[in-house]
C-alpha positions, 0 to 999 in steps of 0.5 A: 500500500502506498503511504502517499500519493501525490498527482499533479499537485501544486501550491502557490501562496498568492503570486509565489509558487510552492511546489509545481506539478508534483507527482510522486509516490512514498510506499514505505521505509525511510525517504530523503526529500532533498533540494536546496533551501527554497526548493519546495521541501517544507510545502510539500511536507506542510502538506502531508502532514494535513497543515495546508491543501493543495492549490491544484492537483490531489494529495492523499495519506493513507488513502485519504485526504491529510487536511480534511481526516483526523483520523489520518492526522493522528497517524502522522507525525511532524517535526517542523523546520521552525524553533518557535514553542514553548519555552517556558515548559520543561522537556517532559511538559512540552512533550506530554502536551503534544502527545495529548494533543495528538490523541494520547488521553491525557494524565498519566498515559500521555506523561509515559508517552512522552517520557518513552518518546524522551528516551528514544531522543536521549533525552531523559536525563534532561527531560526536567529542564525548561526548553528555553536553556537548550542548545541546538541539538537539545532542542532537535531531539525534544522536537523529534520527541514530540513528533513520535509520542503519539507513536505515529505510522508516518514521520514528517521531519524537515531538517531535523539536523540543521545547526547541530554539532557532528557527534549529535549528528550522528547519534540523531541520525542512527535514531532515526534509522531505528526507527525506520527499522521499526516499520515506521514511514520516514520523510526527512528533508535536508539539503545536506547531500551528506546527511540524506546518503547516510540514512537512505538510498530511496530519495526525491530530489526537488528543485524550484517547487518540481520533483526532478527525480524519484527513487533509489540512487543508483536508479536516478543515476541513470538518469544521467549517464549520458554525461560521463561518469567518472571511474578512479581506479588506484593501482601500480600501473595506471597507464595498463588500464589505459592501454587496456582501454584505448581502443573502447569507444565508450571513455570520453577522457582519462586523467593521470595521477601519480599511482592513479587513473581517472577514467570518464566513461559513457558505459560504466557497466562495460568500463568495470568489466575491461578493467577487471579483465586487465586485472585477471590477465595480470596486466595491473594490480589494484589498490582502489576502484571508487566513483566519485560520481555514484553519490548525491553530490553528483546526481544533485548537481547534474539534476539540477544542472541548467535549473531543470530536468535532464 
């Protein structure tokens, strides 16, 4: 069953365009919605968290629409990108609020709510201090705390690791994978490459309010493999790589370093398999093969090459 389901679905505010045409499908696990700041990532979360309706166009959750079933609402849950709540509350008094909020009875099964909620976020041994003396990375985990109290099916957290320090980074980011272990849907926003790579392969890339590209990183790669996909290949001998490779009508250029060769190809497939035959033919001994060009930072930037679609 697919979580959401999004057919041609636009939001303008006034004359300013949100998101354009998107159509898209999230069916499960942990998804990166990446694009650069302005890109459209906040409207398009804003709207499957049932906040706003779309302008044009359909957006449903769960089968139904977000804004107008509470039932679905309570399915979901949300971590905005704004700092803006309570201050003068304590961790645990914000989060009960929010748990109560979304469904939970209030009194002593929403106060366990949150305190359950606290601790998956590393919370507990501050969840007595008022919010308003947090740090950054505080205030990101007491605000994931009350995304999940309601032990929501979908989470929604747009940037959820803006502004916090690496080694809080990287503790938000195995939580969150725990949770996505634990069979809940996760949507997390960035327009940090780094942080999407590190949490999921299954991501969308917006740009200008447009989805440019939907699925597993590798597969959009293949999007672009009309432009020339780099190979770097670590060895004793990179000029027996060349040679192994001059007659092919596939590499569009290789680049010489000191104990290097940088391959660019038209068909990585066939590229790998030539070089490996050099290997077993004893031609050259490897140290290293990598592609700089199988990451998010590439498949970005030649998305978004020229403002638009490949």
């Amino acid at each position: 069953m697919s979580i959401v389901v999004a057919d041609t679905c636009s939001k303008w505010y006034g004359h300013v365009l949100g998101c354009s045409d998107v159509s898209l499908t999230v069916s499960g696990g942990i998804v990166g919605l990446l694009g650069p700041n302005g890109a459209g990532k906040s409207t398009l979360m804003k709207m499957m968290a049932g906040l706003m309706t779309p302008s044009r166009g359909t957006l449903t959750v769960f089968g139904a629409s977000p804004f107008e079933n509470l039932g679905v609402r309570r399915r979901i849950g949300y971590a905005p990108e704004h700092e803006k709540t309570w201050d003068e509350l304590t961790a645990l008094e914000l989060v009960t609020a929010m748990a109560e909020l979304a469904g939970v009875p209030s009194g002593g099964k929403a106060k366990a709510a949150a305190e359950h909620a606290l601790a998956e976020m590393g919370m507990s041994d501050a969840k007595h201090r008022r919010v308003k003396g947090f740090s950054k990375g505080m205030r990101q985990r007491t605000k994931l705390a009350t995304a999940i109290a309601h032990d929501p099916d979908f989470l929604l957290l747009d940037e959820p690791m803006t502004g916090i320090d690496p080694m809080a980074r990287i503790d938000i980011i195995e939580r969150i994978k725990k949770l996505g272990k634990a069979g809940k849907t996760i949507v997390i926003s960035s327009h940090v490459l780094y942080e999407i790579e590190a949490l999921t392969r299954e991501i969308i890339v917006i740009y200008r309010g447009q989805v440019l590209a939907e699925g597993n990183v590798f597969e959009i790669r293949k999007l672009i493999d009309r432009h020339p996909h780099r190979i770097r290949v670590d060895c004793d001998r990179p000029h027996a790589i060349a040679a192994a490779l001059a007659e092919t009508d596939h590499v569009a250029s290789m680049v010489f370093e000191p104990g290097v060769i940088i391959v660019e190809t038209r068909d990585p497939d066939r590229c790998y398999d030539q070089i490996g035959d050099a290997v077993l033919a004893g031609a050259v001994s490897i140290d290293a093969i990598s592609s700089p060009d199988n990451n998010l930072g590439a498949v970005f930037e030649y998305l978004t090459r020229d403002g638009g679609r490949q």
